[in-house]
N, C-alpha and C positions, 0 to 999 in steps of 0.2 A: 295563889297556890301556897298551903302549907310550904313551911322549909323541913324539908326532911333531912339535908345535910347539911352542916356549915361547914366548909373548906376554911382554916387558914392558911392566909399566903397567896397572892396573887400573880407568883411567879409563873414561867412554863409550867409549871407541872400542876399547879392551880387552877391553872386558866383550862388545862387540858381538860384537870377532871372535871371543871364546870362545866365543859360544852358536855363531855361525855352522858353528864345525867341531865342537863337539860333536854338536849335532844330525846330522850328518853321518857320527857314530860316528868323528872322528878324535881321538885322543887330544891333551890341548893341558894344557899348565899356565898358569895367568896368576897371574904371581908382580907383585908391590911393594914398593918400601925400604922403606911408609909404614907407622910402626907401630900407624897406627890410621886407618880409612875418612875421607875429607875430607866436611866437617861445614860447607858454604857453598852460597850460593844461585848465584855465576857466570856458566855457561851457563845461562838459565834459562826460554832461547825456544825450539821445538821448531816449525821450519818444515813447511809440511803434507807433505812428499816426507818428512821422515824419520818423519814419522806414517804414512805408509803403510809406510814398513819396520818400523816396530814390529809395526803387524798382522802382517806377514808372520813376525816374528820371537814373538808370541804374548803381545805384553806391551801391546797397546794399550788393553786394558781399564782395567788398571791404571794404567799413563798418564792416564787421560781420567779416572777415580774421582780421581786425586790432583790433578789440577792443575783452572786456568782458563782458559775465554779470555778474552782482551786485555780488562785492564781499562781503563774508562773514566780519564781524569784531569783532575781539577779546576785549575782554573790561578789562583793568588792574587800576585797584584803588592802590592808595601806591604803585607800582610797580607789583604788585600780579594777577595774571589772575584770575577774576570772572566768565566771561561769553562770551559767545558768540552769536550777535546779527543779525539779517537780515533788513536791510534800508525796505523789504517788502517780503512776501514770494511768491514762483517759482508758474507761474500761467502755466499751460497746454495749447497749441495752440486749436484752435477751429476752424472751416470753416468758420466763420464768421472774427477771429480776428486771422490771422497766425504769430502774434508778439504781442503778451500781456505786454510782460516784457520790462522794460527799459535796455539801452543797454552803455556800459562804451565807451568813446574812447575821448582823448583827444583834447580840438578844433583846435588846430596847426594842427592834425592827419589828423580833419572831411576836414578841407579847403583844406587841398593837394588832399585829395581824389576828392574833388568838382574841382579844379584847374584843376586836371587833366583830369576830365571829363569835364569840359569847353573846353581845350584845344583838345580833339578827334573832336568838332563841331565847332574848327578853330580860337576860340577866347582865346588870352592868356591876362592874369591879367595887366594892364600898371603901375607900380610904378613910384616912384617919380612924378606925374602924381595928383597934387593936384587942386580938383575946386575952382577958386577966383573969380568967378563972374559970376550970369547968369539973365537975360531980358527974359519977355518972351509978346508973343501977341497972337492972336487968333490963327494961322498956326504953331508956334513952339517955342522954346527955342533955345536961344545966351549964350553960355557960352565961358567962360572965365579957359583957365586952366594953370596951373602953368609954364608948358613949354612956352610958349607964344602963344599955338596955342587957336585958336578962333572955335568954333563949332558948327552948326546948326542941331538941332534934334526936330524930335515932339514930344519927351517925355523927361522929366531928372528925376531921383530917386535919391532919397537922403536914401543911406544904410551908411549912417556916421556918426554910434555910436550915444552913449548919449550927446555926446556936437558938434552935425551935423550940422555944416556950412550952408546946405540946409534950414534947420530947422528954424536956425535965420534969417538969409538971408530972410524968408518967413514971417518972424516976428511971428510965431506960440507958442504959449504961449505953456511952458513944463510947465503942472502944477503937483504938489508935496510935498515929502518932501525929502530931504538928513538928514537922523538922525547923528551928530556927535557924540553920547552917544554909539553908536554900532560900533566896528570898529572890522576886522579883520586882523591878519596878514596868507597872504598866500603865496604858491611858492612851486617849482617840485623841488624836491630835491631827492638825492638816500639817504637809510638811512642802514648803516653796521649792522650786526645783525638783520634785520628784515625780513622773508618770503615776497617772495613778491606775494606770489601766496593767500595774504588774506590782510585785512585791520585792522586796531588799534586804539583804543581809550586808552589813557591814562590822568589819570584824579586823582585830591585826594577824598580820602572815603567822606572826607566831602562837597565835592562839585564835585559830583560824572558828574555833566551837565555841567561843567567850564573845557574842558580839553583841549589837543591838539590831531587832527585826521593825522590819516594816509591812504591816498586812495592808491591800486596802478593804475600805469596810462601803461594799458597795451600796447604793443608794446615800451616799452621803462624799464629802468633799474629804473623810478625817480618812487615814491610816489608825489600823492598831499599832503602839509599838510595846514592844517587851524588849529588857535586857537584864541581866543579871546583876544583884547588889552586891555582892560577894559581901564583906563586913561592915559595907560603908551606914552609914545614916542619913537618910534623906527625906526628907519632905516630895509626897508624891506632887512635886510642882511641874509647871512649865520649866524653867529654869534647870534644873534635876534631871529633866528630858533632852535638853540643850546641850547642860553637860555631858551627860553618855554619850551622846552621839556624837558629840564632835571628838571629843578623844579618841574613838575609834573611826572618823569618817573622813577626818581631814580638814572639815569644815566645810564652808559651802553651803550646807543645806539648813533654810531656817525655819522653825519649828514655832506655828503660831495657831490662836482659838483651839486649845485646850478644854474639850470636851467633858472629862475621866478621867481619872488617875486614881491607883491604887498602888500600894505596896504587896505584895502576895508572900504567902510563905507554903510549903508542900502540907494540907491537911487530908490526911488518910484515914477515913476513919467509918465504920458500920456500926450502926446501932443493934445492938442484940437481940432486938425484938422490933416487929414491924407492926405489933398491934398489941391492944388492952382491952378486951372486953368491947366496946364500941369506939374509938378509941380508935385511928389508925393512923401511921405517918408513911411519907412519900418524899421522893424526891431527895433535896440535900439534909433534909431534915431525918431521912435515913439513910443517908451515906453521902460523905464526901468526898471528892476525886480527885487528883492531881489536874491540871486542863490537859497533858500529854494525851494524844489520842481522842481528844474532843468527844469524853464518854459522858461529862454529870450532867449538864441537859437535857442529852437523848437518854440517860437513862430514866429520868426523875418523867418526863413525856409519859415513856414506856412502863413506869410506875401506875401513873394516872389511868392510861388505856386498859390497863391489866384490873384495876380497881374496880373502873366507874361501870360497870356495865353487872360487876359482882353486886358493886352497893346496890345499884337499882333492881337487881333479883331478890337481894337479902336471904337468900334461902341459907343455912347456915354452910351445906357445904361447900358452897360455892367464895363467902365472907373467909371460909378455914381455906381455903388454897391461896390465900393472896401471899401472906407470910413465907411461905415454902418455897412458890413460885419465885417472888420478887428479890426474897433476899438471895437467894444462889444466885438468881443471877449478877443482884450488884456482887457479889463477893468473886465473880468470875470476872466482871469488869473491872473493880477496881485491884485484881493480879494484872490486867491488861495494863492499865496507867500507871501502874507503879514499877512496874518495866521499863515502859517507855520512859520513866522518871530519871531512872535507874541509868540509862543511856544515853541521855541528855546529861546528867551530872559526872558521868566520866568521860565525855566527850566522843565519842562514837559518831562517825560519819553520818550513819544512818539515823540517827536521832530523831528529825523529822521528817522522816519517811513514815506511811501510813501502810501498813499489811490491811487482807481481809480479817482479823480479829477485830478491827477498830470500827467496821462496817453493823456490828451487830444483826445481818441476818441470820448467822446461824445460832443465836437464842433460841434457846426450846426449852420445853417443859418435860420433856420423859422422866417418865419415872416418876413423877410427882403426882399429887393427890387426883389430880384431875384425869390422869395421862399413864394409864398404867401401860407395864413393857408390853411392845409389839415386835412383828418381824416384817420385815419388808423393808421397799426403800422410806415409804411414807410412813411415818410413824406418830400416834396420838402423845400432842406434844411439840410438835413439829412446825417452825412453818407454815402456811399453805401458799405455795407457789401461786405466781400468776402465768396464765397463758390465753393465748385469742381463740377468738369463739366465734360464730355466725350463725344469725335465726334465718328462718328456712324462706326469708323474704332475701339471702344476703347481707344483712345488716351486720358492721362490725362490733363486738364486743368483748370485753375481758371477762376475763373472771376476778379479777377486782373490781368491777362495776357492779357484778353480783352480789359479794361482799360485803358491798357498799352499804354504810346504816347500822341502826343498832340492831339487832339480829344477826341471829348462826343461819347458816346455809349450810341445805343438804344439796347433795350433788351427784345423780343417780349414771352412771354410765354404764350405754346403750339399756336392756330390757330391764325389768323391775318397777315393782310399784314407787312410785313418789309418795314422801309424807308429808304430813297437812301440819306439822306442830310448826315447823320454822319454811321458807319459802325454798321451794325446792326445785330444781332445773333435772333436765334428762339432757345428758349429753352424749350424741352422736359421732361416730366414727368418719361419715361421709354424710353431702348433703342431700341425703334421701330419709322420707320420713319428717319425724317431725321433732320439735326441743331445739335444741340446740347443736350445731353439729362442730366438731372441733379442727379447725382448722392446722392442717400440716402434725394431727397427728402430737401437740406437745403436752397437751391434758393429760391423753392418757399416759403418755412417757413420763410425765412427772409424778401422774398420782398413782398410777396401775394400781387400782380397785374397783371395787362394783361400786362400792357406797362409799360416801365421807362426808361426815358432819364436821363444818367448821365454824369455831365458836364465833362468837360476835368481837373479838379481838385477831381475828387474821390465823389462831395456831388451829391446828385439827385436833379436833373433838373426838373423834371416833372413824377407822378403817375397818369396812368389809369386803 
């Protein structure tokens, strides 16, 4: 199969848009300079909106076999356990929302899992596979890749992180700030004496918001730890990890196989354009986030989702809504974590604590190109709720199983004709008749209309 797009950057947000247009049968390469997969915990929060795109994308299983929800953590001042705290508390699944809660798993973890669901739809990851150059004119994009081969495609993304080759190469102003007054030291490390089936704060009485944490990173023997550099200089070592925590921990706990480590500092920053002509960027490569509120992952996913099903149409108006779309909303997320930034560095109680802001389901599109204003509760732009359903044999089903796949869904409730352009259900009030009949009543309550067209990314298209 022709390549019709070459992706750089084989991250989350890479990986996503590969499946997205593979499945689609459009041909795609996703190449990377790196000559070996990243091997760290990072992004390692998975808010519930991009768990609902994994189902749809066929990797939520897996997802959910590997990782955890939010562990509990223990909180020790002067060495002493005081208390025990919850990052948010356990919300009950609903018809509408069947993943409320954020879910753990580390980003080394999420990428194999996506990898490997790229590779069932025929396209494996290309390392060592670095872009040095690309041209582009009205019919497509000349790139330039490290091997020395040459490429022609009608589309190129740029998923290549916050310092994205694509990005500069386009001359796109990353505007922002890097605070060097905020720095963290972090890294996966196993730690002797510590349960790993809970998380840790340790911290002194008098600066009870100044400590060093401990995540654990399930499906593996390491904890995340993060503590604050303040002015010091360190080498992100094992040794460097040893030291922080035992100055605040008392000692006792010993800290061995040192997976990762990095030094961090607060980089806030959105690119002022999200496209050039063919030409598009995703992910960190068009914004970066503080980790507060575990938004640059899930959002850079929801970049890809919101893309890959545009590039595969290519019709122009569909190519013109990404920009509009994407970037409000990173710019509405990254006011979300730079909050929460905000709160953590003057030490506020609630620091990490997690609101519904950091869940990103209420992302919408209204008002934007695709999504002009409506009235009602559902609005195009929106969402579209999940709720249970039953064919007239009894069988259960969702309306995200509907969904399901690269395709919009119309969604006729009770009389009216069905259309033939995208796969269309009639759904029922009770189980008389025939379609689909909607069980206890929550279909209609969430969408109250005759019609709705929802795009092939989950939001609605169109209310009648």
């Amino acid at each position: 199969m022709a390549t019709t797009v070459l992706v750089a950057g084989a991250g989350p947000t890479g990986l996503t848009l590969g499946i997205e247009l593979a499945r689609r049968g459009v041909g795609v390469r996703v190449v990377d300079k790196a000559d070996r997969y990243f091997a760290g915990s990072r992004g390692d929060g998975l808010q519930p909106r991009t768990m609902e795109v994994f189902e749809d994308l066929g990797v939520l299983d897996a997802v959910l076999a590997a990782g955890a929800p939010p562990f509990p953590m223990r909180v020790y001042l002067d060495g002493e356990f005081t208390m025990e705290r919850r990052m948010a508390e356990h919300v009950e699944p609903t018809p509408a929302v069947p993943y409320p809660n954020a879910w753990f798993l580390g980003q080394s973890q999420t990428e194999g899992i996506l990898r490997d669901r790229l590779a069932e739809l025929g396209v494996r990851v290309e390392l060592n596979t670095g872009l040095t150059g690309f041209t582009q004119d009205d019919d497509g994009v000349t790139a330039e890749l490290s091997t020395g081969e040459t490429v022609r495609v009608a589309y190129l993304v740029g998923a290549d992180g916050g310092k994205s080759f694509v990005r500069k190469a386009l001359g796109i102003a990353f505007e922002g700030t890097t605070d060097e007054s905020i720095r963290m030291l972090l890294g996966d490390v196993q730690a002797e004496g510590l349960d790993h089936s809970t998380g840790y704060w340790f911290a002194a009485k008098d600066e009870p918001m100044s400590g060093v944490a401990f995540t654990p990173l399930a499906g593996t023997p390491h904890f995340q730890f993060g503590s604050p550099l303040g002015d010091a200089e360190v080498e992100p070592s094992l040794p460097a990890l040893q030291a922080h925590l035992d100055r605040v921990s008392g000692g006792g706990i010993r800290l061995h196989d040192l997976a990762w480590s990095t030094v961090w500092r607060p980089n806030i920053r959105l690119a002022e354009a999200f496209r050039r002509g063919r030409v598009f960027l995703a992910g960190d490569a068009a914004h970066v986030h503080p980790p507060t509120g575990g938004q640059g992952l899930n959002t850079g996913v929801q970049d890809a989702y919101n893309l890959g099903w545009k590039l595969a149409d290519g019709s122009p108006e569909l190519l013109d809504s990404y920009e509009p779309e994407r970037r409000a909303v990173a710019a509405r997320v990254l006011g979300v974590s730079t909050a929460l930034l905000e709160k953590y560095t003057e030490g506020a109680e609630d620091a990490h604590e997690r609101g519904p802001e950091t869940q990103q389901l209420d992302t919408n599109y209204r008002g934007g190109p695709l999504s002009p204003n409506g009235i009602g509760v559902l609005r195009p732009g929106d969402r579209a709720p999940d709720a249970p359903l039953a064919d007239e044999n009894g069988k259960e089903v969702r309306l995200f199983e509907l969904f399901r796949g690269p395709h919009a869904t119309e969604l006729v409730f009770g009389d009216g004709p069905l259309g033939t352009e995208h796969p269309a259900y009639r759904i029922l009030p009770s189980a008389s008749g025939d379609g689909l009949f909607d069980v206890g009543g929550h279909a209609y309550a969430a969408y109250q209309a005759k019609r709705v067209l929802v795009r092939p990314d989950g939001y609605v298209w169109s209310v009648s």
